[in-house]
The first five atom37 places (N, CA, C, CB, O) and aatype in JSON, in Angstrom:
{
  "aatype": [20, 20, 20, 20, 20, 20, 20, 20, 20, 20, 20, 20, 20, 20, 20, 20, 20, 20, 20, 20, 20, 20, 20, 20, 20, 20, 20, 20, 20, 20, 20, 20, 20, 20, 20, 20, 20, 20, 20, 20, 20, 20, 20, 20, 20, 20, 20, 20, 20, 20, 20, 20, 20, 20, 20, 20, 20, 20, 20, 20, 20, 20, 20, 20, 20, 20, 20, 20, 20, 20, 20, 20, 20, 20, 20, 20, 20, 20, 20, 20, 20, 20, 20, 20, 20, 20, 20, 20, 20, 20, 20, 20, 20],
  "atom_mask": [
    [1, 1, 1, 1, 1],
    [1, 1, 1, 1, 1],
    [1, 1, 1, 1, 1],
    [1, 1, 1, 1, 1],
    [1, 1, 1, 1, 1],
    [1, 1, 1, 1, 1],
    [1, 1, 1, 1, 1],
    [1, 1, 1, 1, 1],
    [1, 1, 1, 1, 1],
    [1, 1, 1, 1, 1],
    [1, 1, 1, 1, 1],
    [1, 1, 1, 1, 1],
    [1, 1, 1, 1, 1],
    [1, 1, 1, 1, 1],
    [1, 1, 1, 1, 1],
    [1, 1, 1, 1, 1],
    [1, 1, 1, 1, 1],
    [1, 1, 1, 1, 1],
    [1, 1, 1, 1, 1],
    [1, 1, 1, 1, 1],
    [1, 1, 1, 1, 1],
    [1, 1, 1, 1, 1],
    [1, 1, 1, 1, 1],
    [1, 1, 1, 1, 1],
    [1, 1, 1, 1, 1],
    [1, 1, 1, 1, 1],
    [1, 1, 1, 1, 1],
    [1, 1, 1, 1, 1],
    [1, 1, 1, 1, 1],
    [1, 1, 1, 1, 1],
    [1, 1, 1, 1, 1],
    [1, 1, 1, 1, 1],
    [1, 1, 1, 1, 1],
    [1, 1, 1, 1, 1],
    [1, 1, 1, 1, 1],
    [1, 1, 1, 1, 1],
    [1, 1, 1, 1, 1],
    [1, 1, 1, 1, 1],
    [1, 1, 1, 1, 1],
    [1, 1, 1, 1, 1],
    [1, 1, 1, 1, 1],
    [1, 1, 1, 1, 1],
    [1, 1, 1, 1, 1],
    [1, 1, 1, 1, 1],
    [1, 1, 1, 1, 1],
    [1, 1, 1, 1, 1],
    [1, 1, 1, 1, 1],
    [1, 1, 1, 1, 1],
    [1, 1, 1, 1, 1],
    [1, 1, 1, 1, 1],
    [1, 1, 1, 1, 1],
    [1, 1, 1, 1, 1],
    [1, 1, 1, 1, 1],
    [1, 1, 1, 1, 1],
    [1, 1, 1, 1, 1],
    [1, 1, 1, 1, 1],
    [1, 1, 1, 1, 1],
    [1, 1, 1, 1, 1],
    [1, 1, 1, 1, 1],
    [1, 1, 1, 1, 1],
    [1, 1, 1, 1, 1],
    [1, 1, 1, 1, 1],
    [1, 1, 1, 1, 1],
    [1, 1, 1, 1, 1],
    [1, 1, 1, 1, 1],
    [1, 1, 1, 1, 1],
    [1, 1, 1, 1, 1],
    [1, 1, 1, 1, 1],
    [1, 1, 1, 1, 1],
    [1, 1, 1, 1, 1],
    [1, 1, 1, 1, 1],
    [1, 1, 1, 1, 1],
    [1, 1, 1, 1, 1],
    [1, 1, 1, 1, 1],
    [1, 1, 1, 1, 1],
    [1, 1, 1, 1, 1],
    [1, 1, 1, 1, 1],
    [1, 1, 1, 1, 1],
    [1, 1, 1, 1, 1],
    [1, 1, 1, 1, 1],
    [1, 1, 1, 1, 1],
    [1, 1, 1, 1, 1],
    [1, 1, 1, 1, 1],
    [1, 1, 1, 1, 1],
    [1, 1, 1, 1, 1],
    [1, 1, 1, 1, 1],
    [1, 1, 1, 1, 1],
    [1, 1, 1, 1, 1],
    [1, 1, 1, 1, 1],
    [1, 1, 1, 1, 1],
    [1, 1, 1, 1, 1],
    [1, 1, 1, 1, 1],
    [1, 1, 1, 1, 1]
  ],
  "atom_positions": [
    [[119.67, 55.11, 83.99], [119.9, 55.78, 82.74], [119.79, 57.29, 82.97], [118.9, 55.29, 81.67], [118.82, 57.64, 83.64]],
    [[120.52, 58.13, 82.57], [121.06, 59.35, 82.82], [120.07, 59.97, 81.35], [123.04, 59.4, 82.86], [119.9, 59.3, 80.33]],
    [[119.43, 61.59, 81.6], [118.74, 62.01, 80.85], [119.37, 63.46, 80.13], [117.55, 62.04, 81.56], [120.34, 63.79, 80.81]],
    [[119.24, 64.1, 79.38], [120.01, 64.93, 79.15], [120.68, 65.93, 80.44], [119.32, 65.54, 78.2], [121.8, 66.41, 80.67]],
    [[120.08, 65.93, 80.75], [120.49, 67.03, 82.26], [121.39, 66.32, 83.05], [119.13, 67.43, 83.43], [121.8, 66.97, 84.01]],
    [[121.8, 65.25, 82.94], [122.76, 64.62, 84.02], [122.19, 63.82, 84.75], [123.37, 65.46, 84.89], [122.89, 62.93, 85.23]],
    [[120.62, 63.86, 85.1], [119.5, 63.38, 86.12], [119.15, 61.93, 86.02], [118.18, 64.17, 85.91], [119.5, 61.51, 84.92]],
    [[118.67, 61.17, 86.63], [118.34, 60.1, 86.16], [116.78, 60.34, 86.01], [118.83, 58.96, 86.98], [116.17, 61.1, 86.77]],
    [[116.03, 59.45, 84.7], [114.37, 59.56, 85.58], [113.83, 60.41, 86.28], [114.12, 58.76, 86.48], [113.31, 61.53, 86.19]],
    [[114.17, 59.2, 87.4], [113.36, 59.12, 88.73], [114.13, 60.78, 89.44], [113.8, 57.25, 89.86], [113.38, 61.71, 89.73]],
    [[115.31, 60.86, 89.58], [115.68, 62.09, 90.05], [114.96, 63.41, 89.33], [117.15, 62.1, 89.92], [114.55, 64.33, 90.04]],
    [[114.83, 63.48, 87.79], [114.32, 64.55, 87.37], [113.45, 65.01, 87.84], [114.1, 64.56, 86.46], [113.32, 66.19, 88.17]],
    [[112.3, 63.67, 88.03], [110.82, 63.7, 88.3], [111.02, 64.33, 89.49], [109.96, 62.31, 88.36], [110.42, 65.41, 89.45]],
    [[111.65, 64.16, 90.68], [111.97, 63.98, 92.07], [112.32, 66.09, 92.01], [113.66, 62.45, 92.46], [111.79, 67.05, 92.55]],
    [[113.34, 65.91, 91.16], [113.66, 67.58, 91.59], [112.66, 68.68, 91.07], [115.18, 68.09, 90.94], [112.37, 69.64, 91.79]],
    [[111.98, 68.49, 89.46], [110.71, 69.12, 89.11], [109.94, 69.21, 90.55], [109.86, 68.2, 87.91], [110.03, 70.2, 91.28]],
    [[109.38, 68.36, 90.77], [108.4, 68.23, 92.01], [108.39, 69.39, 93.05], [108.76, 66.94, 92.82], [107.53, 70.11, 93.56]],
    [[109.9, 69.24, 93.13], [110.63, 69.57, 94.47], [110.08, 71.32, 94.4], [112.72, 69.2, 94.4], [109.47, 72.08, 95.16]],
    [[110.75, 71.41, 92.95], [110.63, 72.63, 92.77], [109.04, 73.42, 92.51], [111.51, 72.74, 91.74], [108.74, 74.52, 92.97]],
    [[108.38, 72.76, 91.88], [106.99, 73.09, 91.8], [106.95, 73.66, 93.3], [105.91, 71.76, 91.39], [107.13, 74.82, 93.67]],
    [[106.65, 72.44, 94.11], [106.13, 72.71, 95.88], [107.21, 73.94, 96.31], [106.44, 70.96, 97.21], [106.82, 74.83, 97.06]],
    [[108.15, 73.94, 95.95], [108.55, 75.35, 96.74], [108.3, 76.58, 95.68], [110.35, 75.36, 97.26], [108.56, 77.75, 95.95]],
    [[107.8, 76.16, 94.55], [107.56, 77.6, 93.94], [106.11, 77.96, 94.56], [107.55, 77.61, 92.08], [105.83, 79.14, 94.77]],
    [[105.03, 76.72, 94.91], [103.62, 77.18, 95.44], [104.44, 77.71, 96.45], [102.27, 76.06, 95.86], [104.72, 78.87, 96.18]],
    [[105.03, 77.27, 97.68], [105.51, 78.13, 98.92], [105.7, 79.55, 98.93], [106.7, 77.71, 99.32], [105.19, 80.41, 99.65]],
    [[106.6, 79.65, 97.94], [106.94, 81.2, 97.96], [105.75, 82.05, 97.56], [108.15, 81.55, 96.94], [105.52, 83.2, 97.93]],
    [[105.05, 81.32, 96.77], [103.88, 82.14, 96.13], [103.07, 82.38, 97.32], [103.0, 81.35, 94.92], [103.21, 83.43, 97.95]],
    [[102.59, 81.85, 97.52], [101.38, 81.34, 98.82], [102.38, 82.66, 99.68], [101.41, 78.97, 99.73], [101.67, 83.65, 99.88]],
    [[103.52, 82.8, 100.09], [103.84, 83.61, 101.63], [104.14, 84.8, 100.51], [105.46, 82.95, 103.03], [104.46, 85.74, 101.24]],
    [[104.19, 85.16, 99.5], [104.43, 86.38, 99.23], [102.72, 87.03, 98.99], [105.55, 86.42, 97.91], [102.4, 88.16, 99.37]],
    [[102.07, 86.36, 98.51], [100.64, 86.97, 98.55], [99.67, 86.81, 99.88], [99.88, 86.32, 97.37], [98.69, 87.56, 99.99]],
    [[99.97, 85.77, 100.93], [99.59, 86.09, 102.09], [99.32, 87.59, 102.69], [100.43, 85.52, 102.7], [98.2, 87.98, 103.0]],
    [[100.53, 88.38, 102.8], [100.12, 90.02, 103.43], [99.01, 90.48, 102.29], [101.75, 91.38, 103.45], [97.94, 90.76, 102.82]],
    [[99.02, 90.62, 100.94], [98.56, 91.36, 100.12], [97.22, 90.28, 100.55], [99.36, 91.6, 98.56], [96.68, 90.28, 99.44]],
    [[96.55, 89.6, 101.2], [95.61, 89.02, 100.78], [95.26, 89.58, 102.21], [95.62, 87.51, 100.19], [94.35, 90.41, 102.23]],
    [[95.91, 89.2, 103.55], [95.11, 89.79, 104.8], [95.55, 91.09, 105.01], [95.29, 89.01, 106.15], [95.63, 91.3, 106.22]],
    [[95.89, 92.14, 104.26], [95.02, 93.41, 103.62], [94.23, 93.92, 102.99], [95.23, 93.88, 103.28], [93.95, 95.12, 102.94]],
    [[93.62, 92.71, 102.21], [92.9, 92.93, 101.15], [91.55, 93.05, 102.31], [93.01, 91.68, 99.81], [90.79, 93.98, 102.55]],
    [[91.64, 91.77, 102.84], [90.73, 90.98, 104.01], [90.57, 92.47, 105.22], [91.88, 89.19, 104.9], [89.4, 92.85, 105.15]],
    [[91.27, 93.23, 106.1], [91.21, 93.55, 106.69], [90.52, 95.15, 105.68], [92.27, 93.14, 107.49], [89.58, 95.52, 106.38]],
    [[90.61, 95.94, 104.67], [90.38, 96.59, 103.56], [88.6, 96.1, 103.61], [91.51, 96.06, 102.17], [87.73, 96.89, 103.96]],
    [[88.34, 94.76, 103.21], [87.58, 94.41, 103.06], [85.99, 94.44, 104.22], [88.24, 93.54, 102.7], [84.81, 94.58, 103.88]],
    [[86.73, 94.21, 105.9], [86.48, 94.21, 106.59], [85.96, 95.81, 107.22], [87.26, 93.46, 106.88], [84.88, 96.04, 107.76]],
    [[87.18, 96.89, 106.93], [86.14, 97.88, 107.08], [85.19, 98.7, 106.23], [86.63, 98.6, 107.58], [84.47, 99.59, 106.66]],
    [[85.27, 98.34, 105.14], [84.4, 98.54, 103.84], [82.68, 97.97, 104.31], [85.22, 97.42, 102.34], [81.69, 98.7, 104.28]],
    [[82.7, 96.63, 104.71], [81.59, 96.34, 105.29], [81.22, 96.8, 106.53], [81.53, 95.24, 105.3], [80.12, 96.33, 106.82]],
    [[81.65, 97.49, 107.39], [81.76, 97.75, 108.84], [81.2, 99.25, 108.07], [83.53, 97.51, 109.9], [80.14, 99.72, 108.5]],
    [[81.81, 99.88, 107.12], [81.04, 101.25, 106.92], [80.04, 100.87, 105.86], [82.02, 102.58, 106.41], [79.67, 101.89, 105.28]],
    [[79.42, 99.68, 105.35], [78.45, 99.9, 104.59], [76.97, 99.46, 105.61], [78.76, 99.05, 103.17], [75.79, 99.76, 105.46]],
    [[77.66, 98.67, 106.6], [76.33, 98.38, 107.9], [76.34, 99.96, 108.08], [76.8, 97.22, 109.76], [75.46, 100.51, 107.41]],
    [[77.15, 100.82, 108.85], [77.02, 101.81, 109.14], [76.15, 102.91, 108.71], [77.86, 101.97, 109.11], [75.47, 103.66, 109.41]],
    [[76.37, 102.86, 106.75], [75.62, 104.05, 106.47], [73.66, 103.15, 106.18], [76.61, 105.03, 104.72], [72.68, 103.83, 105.87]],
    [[73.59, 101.58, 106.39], [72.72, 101.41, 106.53], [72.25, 101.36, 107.84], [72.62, 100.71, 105.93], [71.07, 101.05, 107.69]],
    [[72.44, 101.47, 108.95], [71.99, 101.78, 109.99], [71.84, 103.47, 110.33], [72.78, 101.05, 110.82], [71.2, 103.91, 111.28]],
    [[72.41, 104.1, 109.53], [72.31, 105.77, 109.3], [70.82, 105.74, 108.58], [73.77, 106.59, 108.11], [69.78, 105.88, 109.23]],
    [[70.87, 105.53, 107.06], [69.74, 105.65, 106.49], [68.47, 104.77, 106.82], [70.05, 105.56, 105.32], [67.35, 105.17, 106.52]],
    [[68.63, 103.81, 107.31], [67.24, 103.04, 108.38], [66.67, 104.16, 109.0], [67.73, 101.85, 109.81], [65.52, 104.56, 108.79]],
    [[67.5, 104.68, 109.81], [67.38, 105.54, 111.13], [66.55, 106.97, 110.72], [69.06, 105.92, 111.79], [65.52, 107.42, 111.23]],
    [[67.35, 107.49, 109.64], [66.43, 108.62, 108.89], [65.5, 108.38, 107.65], [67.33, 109.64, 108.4], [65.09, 109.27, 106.9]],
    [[65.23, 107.0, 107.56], [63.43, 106.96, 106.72], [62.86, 106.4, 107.85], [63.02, 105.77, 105.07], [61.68, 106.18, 107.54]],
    [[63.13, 105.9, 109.48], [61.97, 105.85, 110.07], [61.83, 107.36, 110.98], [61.92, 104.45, 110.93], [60.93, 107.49, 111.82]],
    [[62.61, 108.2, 110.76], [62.17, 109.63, 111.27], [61.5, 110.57, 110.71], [63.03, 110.28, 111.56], [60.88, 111.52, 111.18]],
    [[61.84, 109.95, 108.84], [61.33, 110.93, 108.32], [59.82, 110.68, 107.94], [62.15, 111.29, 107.3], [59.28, 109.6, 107.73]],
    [[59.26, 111.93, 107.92], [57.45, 112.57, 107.63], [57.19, 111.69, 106.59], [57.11, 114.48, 107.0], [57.77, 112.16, 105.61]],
    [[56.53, 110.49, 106.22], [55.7, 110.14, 105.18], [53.93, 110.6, 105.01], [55.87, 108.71, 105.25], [52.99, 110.03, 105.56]],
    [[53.87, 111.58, 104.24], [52.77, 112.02, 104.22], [51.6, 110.91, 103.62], [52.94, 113.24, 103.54], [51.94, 110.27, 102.62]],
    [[50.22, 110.66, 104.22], [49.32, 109.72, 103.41], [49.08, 110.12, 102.28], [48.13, 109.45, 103.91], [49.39, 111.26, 101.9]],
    [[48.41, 109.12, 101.44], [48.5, 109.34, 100.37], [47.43, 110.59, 99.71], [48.44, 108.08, 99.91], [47.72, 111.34, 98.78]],
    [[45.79, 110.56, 100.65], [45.21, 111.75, 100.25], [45.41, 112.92, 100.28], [44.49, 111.82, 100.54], [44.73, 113.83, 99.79]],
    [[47.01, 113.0, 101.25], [47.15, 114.34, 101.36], [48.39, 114.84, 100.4], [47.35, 114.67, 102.87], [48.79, 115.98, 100.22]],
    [[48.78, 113.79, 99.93], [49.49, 113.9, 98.32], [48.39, 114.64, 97.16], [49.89, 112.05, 97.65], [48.49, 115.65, 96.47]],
    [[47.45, 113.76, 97.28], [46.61, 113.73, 96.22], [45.68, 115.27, 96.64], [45.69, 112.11, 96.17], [45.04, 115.89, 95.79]],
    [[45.74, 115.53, 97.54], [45.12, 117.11, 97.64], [45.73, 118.33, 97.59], [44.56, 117.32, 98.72], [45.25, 119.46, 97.47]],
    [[47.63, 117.68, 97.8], [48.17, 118.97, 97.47], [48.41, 118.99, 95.6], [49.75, 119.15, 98.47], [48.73, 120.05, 95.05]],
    [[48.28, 118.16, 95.08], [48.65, 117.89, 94.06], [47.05, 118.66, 93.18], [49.14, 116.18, 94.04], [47.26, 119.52, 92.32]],
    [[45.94, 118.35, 93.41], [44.87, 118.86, 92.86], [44.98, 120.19, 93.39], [43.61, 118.14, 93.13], [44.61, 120.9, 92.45]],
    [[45.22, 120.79, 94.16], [45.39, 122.32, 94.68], [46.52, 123.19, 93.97], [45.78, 122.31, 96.27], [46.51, 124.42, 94.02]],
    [[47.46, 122.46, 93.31], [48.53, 122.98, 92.65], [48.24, 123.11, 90.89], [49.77, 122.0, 93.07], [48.82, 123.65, 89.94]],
    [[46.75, 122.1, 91.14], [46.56, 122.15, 89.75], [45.43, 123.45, 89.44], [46.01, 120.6, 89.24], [45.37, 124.3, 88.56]],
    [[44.88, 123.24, 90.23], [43.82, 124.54, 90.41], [44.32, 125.85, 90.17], [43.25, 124.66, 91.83], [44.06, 126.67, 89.29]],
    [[45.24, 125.89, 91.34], [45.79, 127.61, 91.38], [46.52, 127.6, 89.74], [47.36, 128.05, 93.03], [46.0, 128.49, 89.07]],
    [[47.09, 127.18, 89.3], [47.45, 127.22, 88.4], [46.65, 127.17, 87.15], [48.15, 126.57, 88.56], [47.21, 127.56, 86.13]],
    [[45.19, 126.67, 87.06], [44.24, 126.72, 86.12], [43.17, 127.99, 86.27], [43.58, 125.41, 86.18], [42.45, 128.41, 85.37]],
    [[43.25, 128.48, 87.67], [42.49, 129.41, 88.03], [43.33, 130.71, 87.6], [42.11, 129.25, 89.51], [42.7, 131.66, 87.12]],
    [[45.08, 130.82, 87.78], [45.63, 131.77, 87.55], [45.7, 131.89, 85.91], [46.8, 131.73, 88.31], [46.09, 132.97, 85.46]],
    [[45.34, 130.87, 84.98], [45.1, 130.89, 83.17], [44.2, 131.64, 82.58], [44.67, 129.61, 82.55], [44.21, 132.26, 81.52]],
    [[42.95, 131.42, 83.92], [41.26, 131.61, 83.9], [41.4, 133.18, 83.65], [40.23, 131.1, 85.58], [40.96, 133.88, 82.73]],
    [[42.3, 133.58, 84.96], [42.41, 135.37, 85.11], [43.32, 136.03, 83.84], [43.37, 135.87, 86.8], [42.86, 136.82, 83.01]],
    [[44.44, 135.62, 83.87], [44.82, 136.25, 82.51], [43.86, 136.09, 81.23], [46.14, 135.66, 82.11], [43.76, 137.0, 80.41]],
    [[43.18, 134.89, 81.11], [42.89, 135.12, 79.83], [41.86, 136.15, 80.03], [42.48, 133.88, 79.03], [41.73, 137.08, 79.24]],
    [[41.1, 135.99, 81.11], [39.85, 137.19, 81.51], [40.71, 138.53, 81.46], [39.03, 136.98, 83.34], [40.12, 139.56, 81.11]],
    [[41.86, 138.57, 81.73], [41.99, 140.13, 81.58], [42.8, 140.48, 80.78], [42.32, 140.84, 82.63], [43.07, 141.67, 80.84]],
    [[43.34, 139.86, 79.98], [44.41, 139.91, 78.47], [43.73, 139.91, 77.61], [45.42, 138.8, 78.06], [44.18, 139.93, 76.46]]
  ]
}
């Protein structure tokens, strides 16, 4: 039995099909390049983000971490000069 298209059925079913699988084909090889560029894009993006973490590793274990009392003594010394320099103006204003 013949279907509007001329087709029978089983042929309609048969050529839909047909066509689906070669429309995935074309799809699939036209986004292939755009995908192993994306991939290779991708690849040195991580290659420079190891990089600037093996940069910044490298300069917080070079750099000076001062202990902590000697935080805490420049920090009371900054408070001083500065309470001592209030002390003098008001003494001489």
């Amino acid at each position: 039995m013949l279907n509007e298209s001329g087709f029978s059925d089983a042929g309609s079913k048969y050529a839909i099909t047909q066509l689906k699988e070669t429309k995935i084909k074309m799809d699939l090889t036209e986004y292939k390049a755009a995908i192993e560029i994306h991939q290779q894009q991708m690849e040195a993006h991580l290659n420079s983000l190891e990089r600037f973490q093996d940069h910044f590793d490298t300069k917080v274990k070079q750099a000076k971490i001062y202990p902590n009392w000697a935080v805490v003594v420049f920090i009371a010394s900054v408070i001083l000069g500065i309470g001592s320099l209030v002390l003098l103006l008001m003494y001489y204003v």
